[in-house]
C-alpha positions in Angstrom: -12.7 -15.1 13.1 -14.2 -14.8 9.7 -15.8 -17.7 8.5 -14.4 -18.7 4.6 -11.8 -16.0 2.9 -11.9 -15.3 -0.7 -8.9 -16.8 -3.2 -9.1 -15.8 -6.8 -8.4 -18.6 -9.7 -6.6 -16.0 -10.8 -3.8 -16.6 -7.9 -3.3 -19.7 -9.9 -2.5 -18.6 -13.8 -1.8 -14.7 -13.0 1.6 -13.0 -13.1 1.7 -13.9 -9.2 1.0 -17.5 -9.7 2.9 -17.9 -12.5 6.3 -16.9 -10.7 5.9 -18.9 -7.3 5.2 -21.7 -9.5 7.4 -24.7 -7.8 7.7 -23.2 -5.0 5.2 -24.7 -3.0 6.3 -23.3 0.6 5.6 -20.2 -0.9 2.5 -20.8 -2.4 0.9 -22.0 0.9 1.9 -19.6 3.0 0.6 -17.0 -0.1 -2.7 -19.1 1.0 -2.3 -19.3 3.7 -1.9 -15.3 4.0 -5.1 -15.2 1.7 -7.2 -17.0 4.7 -5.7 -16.4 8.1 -7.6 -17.1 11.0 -5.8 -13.8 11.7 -7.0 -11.7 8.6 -9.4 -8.7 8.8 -11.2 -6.8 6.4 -8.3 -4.9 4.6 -6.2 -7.6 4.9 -2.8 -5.9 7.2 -2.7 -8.0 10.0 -0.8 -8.9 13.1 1.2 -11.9 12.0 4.1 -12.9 13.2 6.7 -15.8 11.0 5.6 -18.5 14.5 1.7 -18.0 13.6 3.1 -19.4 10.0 5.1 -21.7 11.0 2.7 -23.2 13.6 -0.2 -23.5 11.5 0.8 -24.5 8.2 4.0 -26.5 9.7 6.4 -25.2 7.4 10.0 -25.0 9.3 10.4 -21.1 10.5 13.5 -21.1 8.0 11.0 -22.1 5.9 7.9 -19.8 6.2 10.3 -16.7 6.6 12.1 -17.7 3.3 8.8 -17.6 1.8 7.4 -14.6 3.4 10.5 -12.9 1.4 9.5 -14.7 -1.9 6.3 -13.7 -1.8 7.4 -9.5 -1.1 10.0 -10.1 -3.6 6.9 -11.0 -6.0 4.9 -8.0 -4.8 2.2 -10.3 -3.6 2.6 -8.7 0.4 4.1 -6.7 2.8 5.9 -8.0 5.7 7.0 -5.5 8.2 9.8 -7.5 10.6 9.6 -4.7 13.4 6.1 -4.8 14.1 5.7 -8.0 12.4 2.5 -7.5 10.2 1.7 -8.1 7.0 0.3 -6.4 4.3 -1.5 -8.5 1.5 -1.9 -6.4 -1.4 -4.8 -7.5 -2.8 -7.0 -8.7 0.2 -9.2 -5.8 0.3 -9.8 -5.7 -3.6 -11.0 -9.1 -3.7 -12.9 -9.4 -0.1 -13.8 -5.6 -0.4 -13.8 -4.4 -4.0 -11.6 -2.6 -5.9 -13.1 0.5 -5.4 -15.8 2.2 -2.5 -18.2 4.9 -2.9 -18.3 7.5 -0.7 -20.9 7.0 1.4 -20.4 2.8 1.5 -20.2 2.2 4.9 -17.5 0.1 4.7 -15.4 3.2 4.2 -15.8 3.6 7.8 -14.9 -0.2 9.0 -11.9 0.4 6.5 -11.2 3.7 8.4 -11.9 1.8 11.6 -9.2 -1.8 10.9 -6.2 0.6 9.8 -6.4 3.0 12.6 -5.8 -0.3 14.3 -2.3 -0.6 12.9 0.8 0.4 13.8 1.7 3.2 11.2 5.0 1.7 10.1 5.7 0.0 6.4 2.6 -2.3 6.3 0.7 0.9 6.9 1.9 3.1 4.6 2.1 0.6 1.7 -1.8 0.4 2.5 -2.8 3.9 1.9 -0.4 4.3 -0.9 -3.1 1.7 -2.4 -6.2 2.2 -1.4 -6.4 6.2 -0.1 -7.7 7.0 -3.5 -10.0 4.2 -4.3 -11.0 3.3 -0.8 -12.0 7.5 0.0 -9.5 7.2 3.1 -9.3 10.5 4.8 -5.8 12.6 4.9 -4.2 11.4 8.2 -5.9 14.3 11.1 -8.0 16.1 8.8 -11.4 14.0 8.6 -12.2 11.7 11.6 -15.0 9.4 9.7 -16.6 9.4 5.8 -20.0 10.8 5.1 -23.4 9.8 6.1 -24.4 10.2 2.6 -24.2 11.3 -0.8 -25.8 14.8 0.3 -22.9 15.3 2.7 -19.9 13.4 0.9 -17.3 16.2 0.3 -16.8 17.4 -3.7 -13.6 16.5 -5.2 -12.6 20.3 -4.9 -13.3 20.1 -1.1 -11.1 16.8 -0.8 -8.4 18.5 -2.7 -8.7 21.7 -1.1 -8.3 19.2 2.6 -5.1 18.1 1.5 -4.1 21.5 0.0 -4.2 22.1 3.5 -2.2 19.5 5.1 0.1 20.4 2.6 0.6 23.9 3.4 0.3 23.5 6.8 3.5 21.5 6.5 5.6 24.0 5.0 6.1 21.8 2.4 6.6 22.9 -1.5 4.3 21.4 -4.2 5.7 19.0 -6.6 4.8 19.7 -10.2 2.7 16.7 -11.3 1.4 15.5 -8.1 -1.7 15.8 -6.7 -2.6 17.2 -2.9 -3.8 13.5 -1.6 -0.5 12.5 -3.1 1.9 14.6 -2.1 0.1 14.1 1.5 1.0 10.9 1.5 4.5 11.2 0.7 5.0 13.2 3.1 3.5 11.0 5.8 6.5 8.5 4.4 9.2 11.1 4.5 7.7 11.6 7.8 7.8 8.3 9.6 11.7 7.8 8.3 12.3 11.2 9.7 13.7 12.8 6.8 14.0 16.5 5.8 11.3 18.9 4.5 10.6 18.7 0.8 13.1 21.5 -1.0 13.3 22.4 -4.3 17.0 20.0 -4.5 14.3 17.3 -3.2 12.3 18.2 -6.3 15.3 18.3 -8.9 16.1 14.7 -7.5 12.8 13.1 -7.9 12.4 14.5 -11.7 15.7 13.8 -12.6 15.5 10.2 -11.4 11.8 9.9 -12.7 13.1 10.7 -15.7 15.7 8.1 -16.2 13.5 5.9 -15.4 10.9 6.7 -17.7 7.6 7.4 -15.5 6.4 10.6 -14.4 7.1 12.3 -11.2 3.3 11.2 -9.5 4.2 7.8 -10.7 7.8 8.1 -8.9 6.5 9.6 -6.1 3.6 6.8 -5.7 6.3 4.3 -5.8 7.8 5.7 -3.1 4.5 5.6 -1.2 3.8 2.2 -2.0 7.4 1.1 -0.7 8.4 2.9 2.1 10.8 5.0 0.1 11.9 8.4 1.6 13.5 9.3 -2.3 13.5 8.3 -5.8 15.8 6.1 -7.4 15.9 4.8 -10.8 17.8 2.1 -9.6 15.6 0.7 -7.1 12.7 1.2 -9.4 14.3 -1.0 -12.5 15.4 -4.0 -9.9 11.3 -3.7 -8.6 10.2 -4.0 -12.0 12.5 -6.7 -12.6 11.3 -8.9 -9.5 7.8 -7.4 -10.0 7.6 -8.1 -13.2 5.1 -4.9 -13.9 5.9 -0.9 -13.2 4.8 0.0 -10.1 4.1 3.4 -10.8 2.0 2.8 -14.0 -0.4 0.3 -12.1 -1.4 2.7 -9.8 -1.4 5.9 -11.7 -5.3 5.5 -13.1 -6.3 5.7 -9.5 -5.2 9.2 -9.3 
């Protein structure tokens, strides 16, 4: 059990804060979330509504109804299946936004997600963090480089997924990137849908377009949420809840 967990003032006046404001089942069982006895490092953890309810002694009606809040605010993932949660910005504020290479923390990152079942908590996490947190293409690299001497060059990383890629048959998407792409279809994977086709393709830009991001942005949206397609739809009801487009925040991290 860690000893003290990081909360941000910013939990209090941020977008996040702002809209669970009177709501004060949701807000501790946001802090609740924030400093679990239960927590690790990257912050997706085993964590069932009981735990929740037990500890904070909020009714289970209660904590569940604020579990929901706080997805519907994009603060965390809550996966009922395997009942873990995902707390989206635990490992930028215990970790760091961003890793090096070579930090060995890579590794311990590496190391608490291989721990976790690869459902919708799972997913959500690399569709965050792969980029920033150097997370290797599922089967391709077993642990990050000793050093900066031996970290692998951007084109080597690329040409990794390039290969993933190709070794799934599946057809680039204009716009996205390999690590991307590789991603995505580790989603489409894990809700067993069909192979990426070109009528896959038209889809996604058509959709994008309505909705007025690119197709990497769609298509990280769809990482980020579990989503085997694109819809414009779904997108403009997130960015209402959200309050912020989902694609857009994570774009710069491509």
């Amino acid at each position: 059990m860690r000893d003290y967990g990081k909360v941000s003032p910013q939990f209090w006046v941020g977008k996040t804060g702002k809209r669970l404001r009177g709501d004060m089942e949701a807000q501790i069982v946001a802090l609740y979330l924030m400093t679990s006895p239960h927590a690790n490092m990257i912050g997706v953890f085993y964590c069932p509504v009981d735990y929740i309810a037990k500890e904070t002694g909020i009714p289970i009606e209660g904590a569940s109804k604020a579990l929901a809040r706080l997805s519907e605010a994009d603060f965390c993932t809550f996966d009922a299946e395997s009942e873990y949660v995902f707390v989206h910005r635990f490992a930028a504020n215990q970790i760091g936004e961003d890793l090096k290479p070579a930090d060995k923390r890579v590794q311990g990152v590496i190391n608490e997600l291989a721990k976790v079942p690869k459902g919708q908590c799972w997913q959500a996490f690399r569709a965050r963090y792969a980029v920033p947190y150097h997370l290797p293409i599922e089967g391709v690299l077993s642990k990050p480089p000793a050093s900066p001497s031996e970290a692998p060059s951007k084109p080597e990383a690329e040409a990794e997924a390039e290969a993933e890629v190709v070794r799934t048959k599946a057809l680039p998407i204009p716009g996205v990137p390999p690590r991307l792409l590789a991603d995505y279809l580790e989603v489409r994977k894990g809700k067993r849908a069909g192979k990426i086709t070109q009528t896959v393709i038209d889809g996604l830009e058509r959709e994008a377009s309505k909705a007025g991001i690119s197709v990497a942005e769609a298509v990280q949206a769809c990482c980020e949420f579990g989503w085997q397609g694109f819809n414009a739809g779904w997108y403009a009801d997130r960015v209402k809840t959200t309050g912020r487009p989902v694609g857009n925040a994570m774009a710069g991290a491509l």
